[in-house]
N, C-alpha and C positions, 0 to 999 in steps of 0.2 A: 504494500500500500504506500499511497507519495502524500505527502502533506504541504501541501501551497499557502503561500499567505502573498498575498495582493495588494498590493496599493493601485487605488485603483480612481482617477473623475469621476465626479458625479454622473455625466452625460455616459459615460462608459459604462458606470455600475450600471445604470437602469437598462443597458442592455444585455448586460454581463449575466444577471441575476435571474433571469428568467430560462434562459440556456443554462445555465448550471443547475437550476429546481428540475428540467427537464432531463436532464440526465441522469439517468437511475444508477451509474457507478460512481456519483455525486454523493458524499456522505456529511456529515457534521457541517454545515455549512453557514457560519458564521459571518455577522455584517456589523462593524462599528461604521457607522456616519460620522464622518469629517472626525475620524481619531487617528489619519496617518498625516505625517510631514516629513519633507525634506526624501522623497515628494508628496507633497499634501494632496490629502483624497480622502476617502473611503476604504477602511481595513477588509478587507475580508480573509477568510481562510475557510479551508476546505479539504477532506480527503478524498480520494480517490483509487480505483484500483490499476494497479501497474500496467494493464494490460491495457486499459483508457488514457492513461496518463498522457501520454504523447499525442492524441485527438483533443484533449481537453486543452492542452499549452498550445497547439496550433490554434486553436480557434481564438483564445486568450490575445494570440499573438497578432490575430486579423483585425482583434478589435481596437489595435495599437498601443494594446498594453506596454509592449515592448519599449516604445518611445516617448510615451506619457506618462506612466506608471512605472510599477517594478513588481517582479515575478519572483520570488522564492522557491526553491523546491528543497524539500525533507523528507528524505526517508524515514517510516515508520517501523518501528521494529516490531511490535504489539500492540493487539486492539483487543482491548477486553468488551465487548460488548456482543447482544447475541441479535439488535439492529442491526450490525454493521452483517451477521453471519446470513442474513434476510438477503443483502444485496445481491442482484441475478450476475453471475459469475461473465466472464464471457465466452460466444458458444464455442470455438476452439479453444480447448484445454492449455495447446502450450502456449495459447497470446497472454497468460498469465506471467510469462517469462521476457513479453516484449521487451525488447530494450525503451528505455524513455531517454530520446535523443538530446533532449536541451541537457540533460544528468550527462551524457555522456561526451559533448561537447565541450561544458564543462572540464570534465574530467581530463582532457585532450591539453584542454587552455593551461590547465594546472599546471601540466607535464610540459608544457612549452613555454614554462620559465625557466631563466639562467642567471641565478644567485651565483655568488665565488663560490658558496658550499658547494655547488653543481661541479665546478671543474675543478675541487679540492677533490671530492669523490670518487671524479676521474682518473685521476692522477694517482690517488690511494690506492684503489681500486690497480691499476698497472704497477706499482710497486708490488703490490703484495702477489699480482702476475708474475714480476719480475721473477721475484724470490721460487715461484714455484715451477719457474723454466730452467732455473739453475741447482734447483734439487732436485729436479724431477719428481714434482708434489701434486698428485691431479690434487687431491685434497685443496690444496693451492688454488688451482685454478680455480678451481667451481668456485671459490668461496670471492677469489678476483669477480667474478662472469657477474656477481650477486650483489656486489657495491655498487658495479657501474650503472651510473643513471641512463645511458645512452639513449636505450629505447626511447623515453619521453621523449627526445628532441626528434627523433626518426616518425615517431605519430604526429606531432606538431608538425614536421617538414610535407607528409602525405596528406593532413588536414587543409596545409597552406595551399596545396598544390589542389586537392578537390573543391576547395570553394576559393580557388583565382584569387589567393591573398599572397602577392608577392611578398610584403614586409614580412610577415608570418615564414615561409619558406625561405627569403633570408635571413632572417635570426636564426633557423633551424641550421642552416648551412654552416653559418659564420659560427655557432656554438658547435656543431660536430665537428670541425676544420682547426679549430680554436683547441678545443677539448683533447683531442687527440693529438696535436701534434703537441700539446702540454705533457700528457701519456706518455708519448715517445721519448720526449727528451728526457721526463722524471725516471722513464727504465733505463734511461742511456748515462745518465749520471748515475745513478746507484751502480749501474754494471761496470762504469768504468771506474767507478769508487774500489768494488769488491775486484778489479781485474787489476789494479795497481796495489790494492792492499795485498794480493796474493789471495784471496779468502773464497775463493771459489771450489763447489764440490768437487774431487778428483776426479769424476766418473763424468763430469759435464768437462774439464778440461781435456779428459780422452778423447772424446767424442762422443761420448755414451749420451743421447740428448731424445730422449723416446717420445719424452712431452714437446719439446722443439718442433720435431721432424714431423709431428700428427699439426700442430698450428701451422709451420710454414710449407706444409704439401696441399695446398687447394688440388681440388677433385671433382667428381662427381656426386662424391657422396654428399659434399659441404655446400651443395647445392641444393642438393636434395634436404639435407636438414635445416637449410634457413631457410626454405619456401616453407616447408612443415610447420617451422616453428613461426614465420610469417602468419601465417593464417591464424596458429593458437593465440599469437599477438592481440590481433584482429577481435576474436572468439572472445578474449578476456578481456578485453576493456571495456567491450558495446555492454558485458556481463558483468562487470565488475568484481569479477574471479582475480583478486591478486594472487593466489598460490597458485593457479595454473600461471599468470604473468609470471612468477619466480620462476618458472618453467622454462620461459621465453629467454630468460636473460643465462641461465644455466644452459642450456643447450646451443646457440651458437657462438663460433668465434670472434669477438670484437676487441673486448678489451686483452684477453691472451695475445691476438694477434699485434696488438700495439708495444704489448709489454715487448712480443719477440722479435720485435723492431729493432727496439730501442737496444735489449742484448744482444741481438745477433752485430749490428754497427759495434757496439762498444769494444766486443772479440773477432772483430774484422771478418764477418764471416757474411760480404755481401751477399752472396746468393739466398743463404736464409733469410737476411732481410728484406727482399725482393720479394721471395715469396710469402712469409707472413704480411707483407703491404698487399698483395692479390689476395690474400687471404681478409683483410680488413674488408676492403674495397667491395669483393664479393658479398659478403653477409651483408656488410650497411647497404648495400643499391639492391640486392635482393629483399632484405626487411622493408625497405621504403617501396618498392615497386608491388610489394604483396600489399600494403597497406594501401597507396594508392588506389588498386583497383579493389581491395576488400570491403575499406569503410563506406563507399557507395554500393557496392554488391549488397554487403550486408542489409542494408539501410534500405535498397528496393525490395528485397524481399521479407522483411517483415512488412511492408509498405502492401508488399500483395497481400500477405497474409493478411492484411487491416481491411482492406478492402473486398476482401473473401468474404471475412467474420459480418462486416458491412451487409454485405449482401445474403448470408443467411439470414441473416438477424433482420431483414428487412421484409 
């Protein structure tokens, strides 16, 4: 269930309030007169079920709430009451799992900020890479793949690009371009720290390098798992599934590939850096090109599905 609170004009309420008594996934629906400011209006608030949710905010939005008003949304976690269990369901079972787009846009917007925390994390995040390319620590890695904020900026950058917002898609750029070459050089200082102090594992000084050689061999396979993990991307944010999103970030190579950058240059061993950079390059323009075409995939067909349920129900 979503929980809305509205500020809303007079001239809007009166027509707001008549459409929302009409709709029967319309619950609690509460009206203060002239008790909002800053913007000043009429309070209202109201539940609704998730599955309505994103018919109820478009129509909201037609009314020009968006540019006159202001729209809230709250998820509700519990409803104790056995009115609300009264309310008729909607007739497809899974539109109760619809995504509510203005929550997930949202959600996009969040992730396409870049605080110093953001490229501190990055850079953290490839150190603690670093460390596990010269021990050869998967343990290591996954736990690298888990700090890096990346993702956000790669959904920010495929948002930018579905709704024709250049600024958007250049902050996205300039922060993944930024970020990483920050990555690169914090693995390349540390490796040439431990490569002058002598303090590097024996077994990575041989050549023994197993974690290396799996980052810097781009493939087939590494194709294949960041479309995979592309779409889980996708799947979990419209859902707002964060442990499958830990999923996303654990399974492809971005920020290992950075870290193996930065030590493979420090221990002169261009070819590996070469290819951990094709190995970066790959998963980031694959994750952004799944998402490109995802978050509008997705998005038209619950869009059928609305208009399916529409048409039984009619």
């Amino acid at each position: 269930m979503i929980h809305l609170r509205v500020v809303s004009p007079p001239d809007i309420t009166a027509a707001m309030l008549p459409a929302l008594r009409a709709e029967p996934t319309v619950m609690n629906l509460t009206v203060f007169r002239s008790a909002a400011s800053k913007p000043d209006g009429d309070a209202v608030q109201f539940d609704v079920q998730q599955g309505a949710a994103d018919q109820v905010i478009e129509r909201l939005r037609r009314l020009g709430l968006e540019q006159r008003g202001a729209i809230v949304l709250e998820n509700v976690d519990a409803s104790v009451s056995a009115l609300t269990d009264g309310v008729p369901a909607p007739r497809l079972r899974f539109q109760q799992f619809a995504p509510v787009w203005a929550e997930v846009e949202a959600r996009i917007r969040r992730g396409g900020s870049y605080p110093p925390s953001w490229f501190g994390l990055l850079v953290i995040a490839s150190l603690i890479g670093t460390v596990g390319i010269l021990t050869n620590s998967e343990i290591l890695i996954v736990g690298a793949m888990v700090v890096g904020p990346e993702y956000g900026a790669i959904l920010s950058l495929a948002f930018g690009v579905t709704r024709h917002d250049p600024t958007r898609v250049r902050h996205a750029v300039t922060a993944l371009v930024v970020g990483f070459t920050l990555a690169v050089l914090g693995a390349l200082v540390l490796s040439a720290v431990i490569r002058w102090a002598d303090l590097q594992p024996k077994a990575y000084a041989l050549g023994i390098r197993p974690v290396s050689t799996l980052i810097d061999t781009p493939n087939w396979f590494s194709l294949i798992v960041a479309l995979l993990a592309g779409v889980v991307g996708v799947v979990s944010v419209t859902e707002a599934r964060s442990s499958t999103l830990i999923g996303v970030f654990i399974s492809v190579t971005t920020i290992p590939a950075a870290s193996d950058i930065g030590v493979s240059l420090a221990f002169g061993s261009g070819r590996e850096a070469w290819g951990a950079t094709l190995q970066l390059l790959l998963n980031v323009t694959v994750l952004a090109a799944v998402a490109i075409a995802g978050l509008p995939a997705q998005r038209a067909v619950w869009r059928r599905a609305t208009r399916r349920r529409t048409r039984v129900g009619g």
